[in-house]
C-alpha positions as CSV (number, residue, x, y, z in Angstrom):
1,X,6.8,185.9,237.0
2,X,5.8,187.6,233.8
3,X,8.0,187.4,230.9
4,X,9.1,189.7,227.7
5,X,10.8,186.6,225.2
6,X,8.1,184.1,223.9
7,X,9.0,180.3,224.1
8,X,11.0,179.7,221.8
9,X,13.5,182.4,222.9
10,X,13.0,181.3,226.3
11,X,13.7,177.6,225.1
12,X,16.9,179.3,223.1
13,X,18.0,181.0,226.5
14,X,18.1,177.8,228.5
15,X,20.2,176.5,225.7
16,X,22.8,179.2,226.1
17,X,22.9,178.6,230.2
18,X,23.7,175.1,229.6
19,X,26.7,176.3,228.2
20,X,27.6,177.5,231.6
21,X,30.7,175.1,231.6
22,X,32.0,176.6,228.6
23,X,36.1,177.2,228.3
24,X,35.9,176.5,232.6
25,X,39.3,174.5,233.4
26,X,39.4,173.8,236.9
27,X,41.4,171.7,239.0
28,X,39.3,169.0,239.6
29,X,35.7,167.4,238.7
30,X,34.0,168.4,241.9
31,X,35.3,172.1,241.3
32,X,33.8,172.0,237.6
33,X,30.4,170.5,238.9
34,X,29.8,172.3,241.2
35,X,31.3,176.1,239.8
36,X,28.7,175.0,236.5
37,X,25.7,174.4,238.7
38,X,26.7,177.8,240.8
39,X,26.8,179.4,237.1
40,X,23.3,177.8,235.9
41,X,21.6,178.7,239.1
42,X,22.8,182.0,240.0
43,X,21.8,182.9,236.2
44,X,17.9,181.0,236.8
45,X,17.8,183.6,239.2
46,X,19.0,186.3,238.0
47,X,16.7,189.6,238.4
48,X,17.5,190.7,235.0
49,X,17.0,186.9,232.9
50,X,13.9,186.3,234.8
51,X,12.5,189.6,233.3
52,X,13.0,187.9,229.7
53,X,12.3,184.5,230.4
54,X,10.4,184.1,233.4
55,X,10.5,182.1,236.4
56,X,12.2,178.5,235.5
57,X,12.9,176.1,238.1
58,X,16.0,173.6,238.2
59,X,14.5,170.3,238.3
60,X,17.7,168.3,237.4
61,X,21.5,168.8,236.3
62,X,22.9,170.7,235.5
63,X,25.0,167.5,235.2
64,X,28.8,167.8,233.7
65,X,30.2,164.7,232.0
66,X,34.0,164.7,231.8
67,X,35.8,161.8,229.9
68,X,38.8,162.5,232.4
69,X,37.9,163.3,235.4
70,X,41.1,163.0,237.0
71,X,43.5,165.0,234.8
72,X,45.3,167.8,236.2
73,X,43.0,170.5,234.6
74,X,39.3,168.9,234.4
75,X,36.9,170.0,231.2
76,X,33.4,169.2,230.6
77,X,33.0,167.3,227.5
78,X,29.1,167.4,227.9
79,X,26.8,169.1,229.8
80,X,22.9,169.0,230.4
81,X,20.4,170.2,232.4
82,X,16.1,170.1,233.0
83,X,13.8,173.1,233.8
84,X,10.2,173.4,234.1
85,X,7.7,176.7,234.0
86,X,5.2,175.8,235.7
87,X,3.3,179.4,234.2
88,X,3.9,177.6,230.8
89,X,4.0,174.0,232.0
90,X,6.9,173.8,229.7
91,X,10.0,171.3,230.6
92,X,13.1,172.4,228.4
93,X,16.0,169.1,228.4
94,X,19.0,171.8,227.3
95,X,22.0,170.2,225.9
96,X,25.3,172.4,225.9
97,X,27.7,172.3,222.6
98,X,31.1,171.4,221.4
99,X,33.6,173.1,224.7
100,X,36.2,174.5,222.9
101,X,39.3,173.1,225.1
102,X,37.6,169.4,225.0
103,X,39.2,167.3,222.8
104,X,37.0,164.3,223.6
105,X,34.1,166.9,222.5
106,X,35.9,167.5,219.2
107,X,37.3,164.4,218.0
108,X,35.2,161.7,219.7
109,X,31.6,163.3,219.3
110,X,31.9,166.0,216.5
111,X,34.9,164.0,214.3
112,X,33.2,160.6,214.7
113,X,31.0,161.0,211.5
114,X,33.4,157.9,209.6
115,X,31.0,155.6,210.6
116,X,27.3,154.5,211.4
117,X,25.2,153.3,214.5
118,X,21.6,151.9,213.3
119,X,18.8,153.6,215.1
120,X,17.1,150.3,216.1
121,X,19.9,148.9,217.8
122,X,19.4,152.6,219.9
123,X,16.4,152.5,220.9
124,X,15.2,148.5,220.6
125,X,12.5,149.3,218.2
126,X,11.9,147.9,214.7
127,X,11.6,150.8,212.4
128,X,9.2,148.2,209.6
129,X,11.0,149.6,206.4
130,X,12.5,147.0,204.0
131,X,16.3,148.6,203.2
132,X,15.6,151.4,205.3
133,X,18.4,151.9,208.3
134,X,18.1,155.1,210.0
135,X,21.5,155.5,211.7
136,X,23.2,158.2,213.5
137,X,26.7,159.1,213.2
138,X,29.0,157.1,215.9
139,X,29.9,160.2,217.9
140,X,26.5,161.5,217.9
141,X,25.6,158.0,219.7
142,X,28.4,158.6,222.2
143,X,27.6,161.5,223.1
144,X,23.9,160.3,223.4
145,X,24.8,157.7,225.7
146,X,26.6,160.6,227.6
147,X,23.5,162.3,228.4
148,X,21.5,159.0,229.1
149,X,24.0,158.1,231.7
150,X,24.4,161.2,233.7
151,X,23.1,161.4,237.3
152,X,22.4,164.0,239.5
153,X,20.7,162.7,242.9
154,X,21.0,159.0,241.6
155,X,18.4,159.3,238.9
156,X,18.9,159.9,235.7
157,X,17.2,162.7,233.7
158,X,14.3,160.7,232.2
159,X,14.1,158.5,236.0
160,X,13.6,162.8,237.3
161,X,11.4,164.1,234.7
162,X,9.0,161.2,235.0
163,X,9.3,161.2,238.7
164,X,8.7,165.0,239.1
165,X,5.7,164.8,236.7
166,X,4.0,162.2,239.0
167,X,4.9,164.1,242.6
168,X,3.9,167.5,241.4
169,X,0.7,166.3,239.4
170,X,1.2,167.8,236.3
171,X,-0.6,167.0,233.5
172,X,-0.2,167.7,229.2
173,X,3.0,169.3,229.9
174,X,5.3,170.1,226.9
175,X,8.8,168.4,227.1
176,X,11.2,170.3,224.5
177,X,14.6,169.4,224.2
178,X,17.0,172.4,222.7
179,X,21.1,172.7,222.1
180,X,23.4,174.9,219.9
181,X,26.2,173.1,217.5
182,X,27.1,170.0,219.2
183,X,24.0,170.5,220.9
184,X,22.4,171.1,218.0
185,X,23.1,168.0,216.7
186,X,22.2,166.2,220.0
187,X,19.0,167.8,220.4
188,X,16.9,166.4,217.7
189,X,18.5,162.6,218.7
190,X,17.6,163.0,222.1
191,X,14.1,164.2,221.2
192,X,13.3,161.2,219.3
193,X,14.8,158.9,221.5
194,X,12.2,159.7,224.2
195,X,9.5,159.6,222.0
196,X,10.9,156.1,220.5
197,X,11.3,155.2,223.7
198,X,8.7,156.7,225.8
199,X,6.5,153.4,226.9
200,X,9.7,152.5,229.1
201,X,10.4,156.2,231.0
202,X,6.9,157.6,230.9
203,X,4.9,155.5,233.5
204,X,2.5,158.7,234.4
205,X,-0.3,158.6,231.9
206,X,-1.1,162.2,230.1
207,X,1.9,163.5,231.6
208,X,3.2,165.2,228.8
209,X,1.4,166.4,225.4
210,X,4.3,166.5,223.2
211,X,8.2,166.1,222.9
212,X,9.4,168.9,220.5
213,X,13.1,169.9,219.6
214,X,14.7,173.2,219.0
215,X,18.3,172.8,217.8
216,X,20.3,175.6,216.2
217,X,23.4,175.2,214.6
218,X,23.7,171.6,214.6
219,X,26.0,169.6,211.7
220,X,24.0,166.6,210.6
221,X,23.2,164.2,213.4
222,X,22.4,160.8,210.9
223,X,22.1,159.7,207.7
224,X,19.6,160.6,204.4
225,X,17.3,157.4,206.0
226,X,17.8,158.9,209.6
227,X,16.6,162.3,208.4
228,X,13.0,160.8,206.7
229,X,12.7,158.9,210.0
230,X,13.1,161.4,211.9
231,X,10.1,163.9,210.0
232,X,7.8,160.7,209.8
233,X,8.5,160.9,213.8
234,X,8.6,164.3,215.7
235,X,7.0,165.8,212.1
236,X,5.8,169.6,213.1
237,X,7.5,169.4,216.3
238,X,10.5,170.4,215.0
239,X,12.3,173.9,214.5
240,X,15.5,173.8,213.6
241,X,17.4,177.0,213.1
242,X,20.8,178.1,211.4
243,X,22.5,181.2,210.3
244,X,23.4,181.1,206.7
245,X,26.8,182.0,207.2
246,X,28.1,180.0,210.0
247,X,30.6,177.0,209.2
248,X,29.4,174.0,211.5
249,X,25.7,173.4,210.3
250,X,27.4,173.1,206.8
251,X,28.6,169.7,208.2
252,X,28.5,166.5,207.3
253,X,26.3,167.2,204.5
254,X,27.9,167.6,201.4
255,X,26.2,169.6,199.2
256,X,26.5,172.2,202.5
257,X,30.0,171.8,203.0
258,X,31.0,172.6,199.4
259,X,30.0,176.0,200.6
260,X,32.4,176.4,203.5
261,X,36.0,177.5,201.3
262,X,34.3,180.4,200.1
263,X,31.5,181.5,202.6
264,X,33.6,184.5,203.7
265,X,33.9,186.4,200.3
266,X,34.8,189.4,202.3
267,X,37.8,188.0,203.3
268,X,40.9,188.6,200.8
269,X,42.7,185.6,199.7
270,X,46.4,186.2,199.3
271,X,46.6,184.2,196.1
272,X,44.0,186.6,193.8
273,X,44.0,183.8,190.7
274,X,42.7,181.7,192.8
275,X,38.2,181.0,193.2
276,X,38.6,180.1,196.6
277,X,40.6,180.0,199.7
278,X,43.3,177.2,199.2
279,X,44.1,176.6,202.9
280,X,39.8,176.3,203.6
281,X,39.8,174.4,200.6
282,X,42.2,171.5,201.8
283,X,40.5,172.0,205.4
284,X,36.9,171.4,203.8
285,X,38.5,168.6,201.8
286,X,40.2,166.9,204.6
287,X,37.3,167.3,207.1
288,X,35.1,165.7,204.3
289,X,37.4,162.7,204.3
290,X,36.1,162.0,207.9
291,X,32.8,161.2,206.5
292,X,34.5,158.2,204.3
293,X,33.1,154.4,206.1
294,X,35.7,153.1,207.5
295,X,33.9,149.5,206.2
296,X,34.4,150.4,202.6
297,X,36.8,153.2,202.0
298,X,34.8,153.8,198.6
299,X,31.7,155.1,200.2
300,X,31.6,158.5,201.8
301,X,28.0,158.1,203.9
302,X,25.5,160.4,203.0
303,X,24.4,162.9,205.8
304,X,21.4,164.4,205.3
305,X,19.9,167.5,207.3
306,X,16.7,167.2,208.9
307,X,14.1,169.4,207.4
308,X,12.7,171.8,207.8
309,X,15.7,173.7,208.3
310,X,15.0,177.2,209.2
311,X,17.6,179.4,207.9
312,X,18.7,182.6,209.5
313,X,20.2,185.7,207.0
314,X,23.4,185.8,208.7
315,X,25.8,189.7,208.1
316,X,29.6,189.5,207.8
317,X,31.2,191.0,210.6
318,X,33.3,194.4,209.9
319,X,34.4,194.7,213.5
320,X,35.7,191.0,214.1
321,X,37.3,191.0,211.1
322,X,39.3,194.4,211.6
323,X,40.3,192.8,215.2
324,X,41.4,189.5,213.3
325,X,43.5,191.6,210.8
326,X,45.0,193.6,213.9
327,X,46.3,190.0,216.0
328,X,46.8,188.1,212.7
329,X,49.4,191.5,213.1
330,X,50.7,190.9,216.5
331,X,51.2,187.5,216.1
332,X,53.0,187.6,213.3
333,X,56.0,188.7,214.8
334,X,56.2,184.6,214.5
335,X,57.0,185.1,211.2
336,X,60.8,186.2,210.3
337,X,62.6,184.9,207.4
338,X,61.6,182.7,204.9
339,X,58.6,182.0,207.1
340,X,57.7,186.2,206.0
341,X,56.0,185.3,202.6
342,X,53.3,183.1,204.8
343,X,51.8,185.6,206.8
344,X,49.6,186.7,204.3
345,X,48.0,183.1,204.5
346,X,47.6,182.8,208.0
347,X,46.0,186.4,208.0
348,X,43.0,185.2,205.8
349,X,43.3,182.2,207.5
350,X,43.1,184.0,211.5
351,X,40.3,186.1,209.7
352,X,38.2,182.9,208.7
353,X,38.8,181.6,212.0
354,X,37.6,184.4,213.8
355,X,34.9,185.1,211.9
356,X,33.6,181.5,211.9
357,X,34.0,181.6,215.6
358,X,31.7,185.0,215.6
359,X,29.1,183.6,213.6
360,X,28.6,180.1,215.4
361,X,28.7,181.9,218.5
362,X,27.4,186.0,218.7
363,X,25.3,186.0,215.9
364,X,23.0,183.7,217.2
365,X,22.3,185.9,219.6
366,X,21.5,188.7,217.7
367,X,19.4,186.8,215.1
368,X,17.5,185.5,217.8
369,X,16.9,188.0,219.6
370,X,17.8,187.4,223.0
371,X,21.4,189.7,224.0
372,X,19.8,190.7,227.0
373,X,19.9,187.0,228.5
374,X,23.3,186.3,226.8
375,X,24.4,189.6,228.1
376,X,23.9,189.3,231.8
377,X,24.3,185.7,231.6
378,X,28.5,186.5,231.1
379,X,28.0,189.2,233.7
380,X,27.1,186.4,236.1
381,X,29.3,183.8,234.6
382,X,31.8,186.5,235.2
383,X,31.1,187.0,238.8
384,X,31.1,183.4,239.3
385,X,34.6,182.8,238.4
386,X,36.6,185.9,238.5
387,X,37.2,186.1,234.6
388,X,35.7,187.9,231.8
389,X,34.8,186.5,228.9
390,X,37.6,187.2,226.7
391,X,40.0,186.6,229.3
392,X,38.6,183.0,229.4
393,X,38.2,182.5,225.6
394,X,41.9,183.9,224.9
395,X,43.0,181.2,227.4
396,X,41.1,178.9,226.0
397,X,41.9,179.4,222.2
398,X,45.7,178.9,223.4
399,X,45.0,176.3,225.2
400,X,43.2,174.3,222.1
401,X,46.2,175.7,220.0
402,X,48.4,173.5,222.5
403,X,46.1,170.4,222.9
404,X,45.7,170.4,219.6
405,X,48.8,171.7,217.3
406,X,51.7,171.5,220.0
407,X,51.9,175.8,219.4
408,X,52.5,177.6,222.6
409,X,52.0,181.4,222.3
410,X,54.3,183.6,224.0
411,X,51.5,185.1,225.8
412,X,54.5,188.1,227.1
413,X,55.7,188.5,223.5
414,X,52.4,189.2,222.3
415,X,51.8,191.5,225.0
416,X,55.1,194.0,224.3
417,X,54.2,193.9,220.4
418,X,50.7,195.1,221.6
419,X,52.0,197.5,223.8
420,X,54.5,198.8,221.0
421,X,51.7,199.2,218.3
422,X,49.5,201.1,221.0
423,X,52.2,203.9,221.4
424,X,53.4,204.0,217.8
């Protein structure tokens, strides 16, 4: 089937369906599983998203991996999945980000930057560099292992690529591996783990011309060594992309994440003496503290972004922040008493929030171009579980306030003030 998006938007749009698991909470594993592959394959073919990007078949996944599989309400904490065009002979490995109500995803794989895993101990190769140790940050390698693990069919997804490559005869095929945020970071890893490893997976010879990755939004994934390593490696096979303004590729570097307090300038801060956001400040500050070794509480480790890194001219959003400033509003009716003189704090601080969320999330699809996939992809995802996508992400964001702070919003309460500032 003919296609409007080139590759690289295609490659961008298989990125977003692996997402498909995204704020889902169901009752058990089996439900998640299988209401993410519904999701993924009602999307693959979808009238509309085959227009843009073609015909793309499901060769593997998409495979969920949940670090608690047998808790009352089951979320993925990573998800993958493998598709081949056979019009482009063009496999994509697409590697879903950070879930927002998993806290395994947040504070095991995106927190666990306070210490180091060498890259030869990953991939059993010696990289023939006196004092040079490419390593990866510790939650970066668990979540790599993650994806090595995971089965669909009893095969892994290098045992199904490799096997599906010899059965179908295909030849010089292109092998890209793509994620957003967490699987942004993932991406590039897993990319040069199959090329570092590719004598041991790859037993079809001229299979596959190149292994390419296409992250966007990824913090950094290793260290300063891990970063020259990796452009000795993959080299031009690597497009990385990022919008300017969004929070989470400012991580773990440092020189990035002294830009986060004040990245928002739009925003008002409620103490006007003040160069920059307080409560980001001490945020930024803290989350830079995870980056201290825990083997020498002197050292913070030096993450370094792979280059090139492609940056994106990102645009402050009026309209999210006007909705912020309206339930920063509403839920303030939290804040009687002495507690009053606060609100103007949490308002800049629901406003960065928001906006961050928008940025990391909406923009991408705008700066790359591809809304009509994102689009009818939450039209499907909406059909397949019953739930828009605000409904799903309110639910979600009080669900991470709970897992995560111990707030519960009065979800009735917030509803009446609504109601009351509709008919004032």
């Amino acid at each position: 089937m003919s296609q409007t998006y080139s590759l690289e938007q295609q490659i961008h749009c298989l990125s977003s369906i692996s997402n498909a698991a995204f704020d889902l909470q169901e009752p058990s594993f089996e439900a998640l599983q299988s209401l993410t592959t519904t999701i993924v394959t009602n999307a693959l073919n979808d009238a509309t998203i085959q227009g843009c990007i073609g015909s793309w078949e499901l060769v593997w996944g998409p495979v969920v991996f949940s670090n608690n599989p047998d808790a009352a309400t089951v979320v993925a904490d990573n998800t993958m999945l493998l598709a081949y065009n056979a019009d482009e002979n063009q496999f994509v490995v697409a590697i879903a980000g950070t879930n927002a109500v998993s806290m395994y995803g947040w504070f095991q794989e995106d927190f666990g930057v306070n210490s180091l895993v060498e890259w030869e101990s990953i991939v059993n190769k010696d990289v023939n560099k006196l004092f040079f140790t490419p390593s990866i940050a510790a939650g970066t390698h668990l979540g790599l292992q993650n994806l090595l693990n995971m089965q669909a069919g009893g095969a892994t997804m290098l045992q199904q690529l490799n096997t599906y490559i010899g059965q179908n005869k295909i030849s010089s095929a292109g092998v890209a591996v793509a994620g957003h945020s967490l699987g942004g970071a993932l991406s590039p890893v897993m990319a040069l783990y199959m090329q570092d490893t590719q004598s041991s997976w790859d037993t079809v010879s001229g299979g596959i011309s190149a292994i390419t990755a296409w992250p966007t939004a990824g913090p950094t994934p290793g260290d300063a060594d891990f970063a020259t390593y990796f452009q000795d490696n993959i080299g031009s096979n690597y497009t990385s992309r990022y919008n300017t303004i969004d929070v989470v590729p400012q991580a773990w570097m440092y020189s990035s994440m002294e830009n986060i307090p004040a990245i928002y300038p739009e925003i008002t801060a409620p103490e006007g003496q003040a160069p920059y956001y307080t409560t980001m400040g001490l945020l930024t500050l803290l989350a830079n503290l995870r980056t201290i070794d825990t083997s020498d509480f002197y050292t913070r480790i030096k993450y370094q972004q792979i280059t090139p890194w492609n940056a994106m001219t990102g645009t402050f959003d009026k309209d999210t922040n006007d909705k912020a400033d309206t339930e920063a509003a509403l839920i303030g009716i939290y804040a009687t008493g002495a507690l009053a003189q606060y609100q103007p704090y949490f308002k800049a601080f629901y406003q960065f929030l928001m906006q961050m969320a928008y940025q990391h999330t909406t923009a991408y699809d705008i700066l790359l171009n591809i809304q009509t996939v994102t689009d009818e992809l939450a039209k499907v995802k909406k059909d397949a579980t019953g739930t828009s996508t605000d409904e799903r992400r309110q639910r979600a964001m009080f669900t991470a306030l709970s897992k995560y702070y111990g707030v519960r919003i009065d979800t009735a309460a917030i509803a009446a003030a609504k109601e009351t500032a509709a008919t004032a």
